[in-house]
Structure formats: C-alpha cells, structure tokens
C-alpha positions in Angstrom: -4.9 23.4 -28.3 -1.2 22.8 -28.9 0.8 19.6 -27.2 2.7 22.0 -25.0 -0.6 23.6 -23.9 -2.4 20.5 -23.2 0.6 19.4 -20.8 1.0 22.3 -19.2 -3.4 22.3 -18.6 -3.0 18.3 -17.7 -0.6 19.4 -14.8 -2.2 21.9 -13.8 -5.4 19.7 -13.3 -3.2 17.0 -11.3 -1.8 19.9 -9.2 -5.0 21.2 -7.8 -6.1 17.7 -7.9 -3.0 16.9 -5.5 -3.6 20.5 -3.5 -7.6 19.3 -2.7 -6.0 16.2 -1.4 -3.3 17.1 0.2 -6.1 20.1 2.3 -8.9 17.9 2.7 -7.2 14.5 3.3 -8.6 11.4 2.5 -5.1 9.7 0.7 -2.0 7.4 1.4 0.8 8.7 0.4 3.1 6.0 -1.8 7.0 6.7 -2.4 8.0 6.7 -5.5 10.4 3.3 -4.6 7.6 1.5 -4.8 6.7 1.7 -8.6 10.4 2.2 -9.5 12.2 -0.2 -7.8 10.3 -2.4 -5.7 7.2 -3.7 -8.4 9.9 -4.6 -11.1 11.7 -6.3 -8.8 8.9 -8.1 -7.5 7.7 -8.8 -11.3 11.5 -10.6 -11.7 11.1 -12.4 -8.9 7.4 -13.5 -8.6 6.1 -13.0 -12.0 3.4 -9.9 -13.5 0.3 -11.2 -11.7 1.3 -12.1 -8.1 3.6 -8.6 -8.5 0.7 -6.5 -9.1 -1.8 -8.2 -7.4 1.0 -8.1 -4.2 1.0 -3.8 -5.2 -2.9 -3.8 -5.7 -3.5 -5.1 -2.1 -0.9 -2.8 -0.5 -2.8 0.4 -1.8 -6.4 -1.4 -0.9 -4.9 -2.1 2.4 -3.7 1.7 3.0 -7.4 2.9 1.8 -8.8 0.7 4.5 -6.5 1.8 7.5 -8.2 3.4 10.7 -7.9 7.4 10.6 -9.2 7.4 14.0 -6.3 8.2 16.2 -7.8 7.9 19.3 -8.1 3.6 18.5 -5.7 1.2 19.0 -5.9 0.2 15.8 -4.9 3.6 14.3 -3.5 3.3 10.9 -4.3 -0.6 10.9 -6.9 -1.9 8.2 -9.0 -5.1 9.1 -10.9 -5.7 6.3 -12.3 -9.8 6.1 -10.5 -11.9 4.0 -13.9 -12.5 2.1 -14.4 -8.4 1.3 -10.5 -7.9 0.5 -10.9 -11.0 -2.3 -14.3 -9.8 -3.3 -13.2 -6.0 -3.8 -10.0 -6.8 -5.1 -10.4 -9.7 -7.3 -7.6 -12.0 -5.5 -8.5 -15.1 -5.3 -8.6 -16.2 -1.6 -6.3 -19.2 -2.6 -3.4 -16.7 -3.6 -4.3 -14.3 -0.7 -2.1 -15.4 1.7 1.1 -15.8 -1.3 0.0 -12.3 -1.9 0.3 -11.3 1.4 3.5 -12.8 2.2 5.2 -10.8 -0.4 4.4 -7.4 0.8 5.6 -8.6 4.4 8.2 -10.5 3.1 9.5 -7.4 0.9 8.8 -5.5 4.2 6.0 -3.1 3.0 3.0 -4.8 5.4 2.8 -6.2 9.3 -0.4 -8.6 9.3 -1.2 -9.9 13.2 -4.6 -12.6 14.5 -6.3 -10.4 17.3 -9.0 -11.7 19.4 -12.4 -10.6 17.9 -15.7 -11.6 19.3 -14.5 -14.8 20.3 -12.9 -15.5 17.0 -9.5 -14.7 15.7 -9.5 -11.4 13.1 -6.5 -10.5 11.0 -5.1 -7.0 10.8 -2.6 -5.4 8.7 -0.4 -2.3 9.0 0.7 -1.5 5.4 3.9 0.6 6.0 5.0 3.8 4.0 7.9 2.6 2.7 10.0 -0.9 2.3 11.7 -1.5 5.5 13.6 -4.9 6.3 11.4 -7.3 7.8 13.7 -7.9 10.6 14.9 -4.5 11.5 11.7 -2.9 12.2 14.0 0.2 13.4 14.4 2.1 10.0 12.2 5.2 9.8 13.3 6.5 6.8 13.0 5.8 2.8 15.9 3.9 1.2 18.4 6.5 -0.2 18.9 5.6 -3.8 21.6 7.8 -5.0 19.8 10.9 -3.8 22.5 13.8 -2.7 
C-alpha cells in the first residue's frame, strides 16, 4: 500500500470513527484553541508538567460530567478528589495548582455543595476558554477566522 493510500484509508477510519461518535454520543467535544493556543501558552507560563497535567484533568473532567438532563447537576462532574488523583495520576498535593489553572485560564468552574452532611466539590469544565470574570461570552475566541 502506497503513502497516499494509507492516508487516505487512515482518514477514512477516523471519519467513521468521528461519524459513530458523533450518532451514538458518548464524547466532549474540545476546540481546536485548546491544543493550539491555549496548552503552549500554559507550557510558557507553568511549565510541561503542570500544563499537561492542567489539559489531562480538563478532558477527565468532561468524561465525568452528568448527561442526565433532567439533574441539577447536568453537565457538572463530581468525581472525589481521591478517584480524580488515582485515575489520573495527579498527585493530590498539585491537585488543587492544577485546578486553579484551568479556572484561572477560564476553561473550568469548580463549587463545595452540601453532600450528606459533608462538603463535595463539583466542576463544570467549559467548552471553550472564557474570561474568568466575564462569564457572559458564549462563543469561541475568533483567531483571525473570516
């Protein structure tokens, strides 16, 4: 098989593979601002570990949001801190730095609700960077798109 055959089969493959998904469910979707602009950025300004550690709780945190839209906590994930750290490999001393950057880069809301007569935390991972601040924006940045 020829280079320019095995591309065209590999995209093939990822096209039905993004079809099945896209039909049955089951997926977060993740704008492309995230890997191009916002993870470098993040590497520059918090280094390659706390960067991709930061990026691999976001997507753990959107695989673990409520699809149930008849809950409050519809598209909020509440996963312990203990099962996050253990599935995840964070160490629960850098949780919270990790944390911080996704909300402070305006990519995750995190709340303490009432549970049981403790306190649980909840997270909202968000679709796209907004400001932290202005809570308002409902659309992607616009990066030189016409």
């Amino acid at each position: 098989m020829s280079k320019n055959e095995q591309l065209k089969k590999g995209a093939e493959l990822a096209k039905r593979q993004k079809g099945q998904l896209m039909h049955d469910g089951g997926y977060a979707m993740i704008t492309h601002e995230i890997g191009r602009d916002l993870l470098p950025r993040l590497v520059e300004e918090h280094g390659g570990r706390d960067a991709r550690d930061a990026i691999a709780l976001y997507i753990y945190l959107h695989a673990h949001t409520s699809g149930e839209s008849a809950n409050d906590l519809y598209l909020w994930a509440f996963p312990t801190v203990e099962r996050i750290c253990t599935d995840t490999g964070i160490d629960k001393n850098r949780l919270k730095k990790v944390t911080r950057i996704l909300i402070d880069n305006g990519l995750l809301r995190a709340i303490k609700l009432p549970w049981r007569g403790n306190v649980k935390n909840v997270y909202l991972p968000l679709y796209f960077p907004i400001n932290p601040s202005d809570y308002a924006r409902t659309e992607p940045a616009d990066y030189g798109k016409t």
